[in-house]
N, C-alpha and C positions, 0 to 999 in steps of 0.2 A: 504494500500500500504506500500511495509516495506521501511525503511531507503534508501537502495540501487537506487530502482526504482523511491523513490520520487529522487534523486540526480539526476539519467541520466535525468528524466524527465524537472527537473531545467536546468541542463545544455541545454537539447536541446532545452528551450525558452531562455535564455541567448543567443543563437548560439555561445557559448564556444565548439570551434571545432567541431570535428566529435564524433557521438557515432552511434552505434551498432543499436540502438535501434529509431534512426529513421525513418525508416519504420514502425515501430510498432507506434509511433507516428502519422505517415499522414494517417496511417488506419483508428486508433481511432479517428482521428479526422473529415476525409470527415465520418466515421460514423454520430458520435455526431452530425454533422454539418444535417443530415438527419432526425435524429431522433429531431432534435430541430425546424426543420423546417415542422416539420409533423403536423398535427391536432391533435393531440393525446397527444403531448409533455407536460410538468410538467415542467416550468421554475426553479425549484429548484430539480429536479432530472438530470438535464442535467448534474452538475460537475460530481455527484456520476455515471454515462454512461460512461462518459471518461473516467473515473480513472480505471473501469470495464474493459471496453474493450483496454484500454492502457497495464494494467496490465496482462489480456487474452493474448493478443498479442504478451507480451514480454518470459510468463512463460507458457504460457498452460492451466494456472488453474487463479481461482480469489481465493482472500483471502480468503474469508468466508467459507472456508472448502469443498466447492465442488469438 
């Protein structure tokens, strides 16, 4: 996640005003909240799922070059 994204993502658990990017947050989140609650789930790949589909959410693309 680059510099940018980790910051709105700070701000919007802070709840320091509005951003943009909130919605892209409650996505990733009732996500996560799915995939961690599945039978399937991997309690140590749930942060790396957010950050995925936060990051999805906000630009299109994930980091790793996809």
């Amino acid at each position: 996640m680059d510099e940018e994204l980790a910051r709105e993502l700070a701000n919007i658990l802070r709840k320091n005003g509005q951003s943009e990017f909130e919605e892209s947050f409650e996505r990733a989140f009732e996500l996560t909240k799915a995939y961690a609650s599945s039978a399937n789930a991997q309690a140590s790949a749930i942060p790396f799922v957010f950050e995925k589909l936060f990051e999805l959410f906000v630009t299109g693309k994930t980091g790793s070059g996809n």
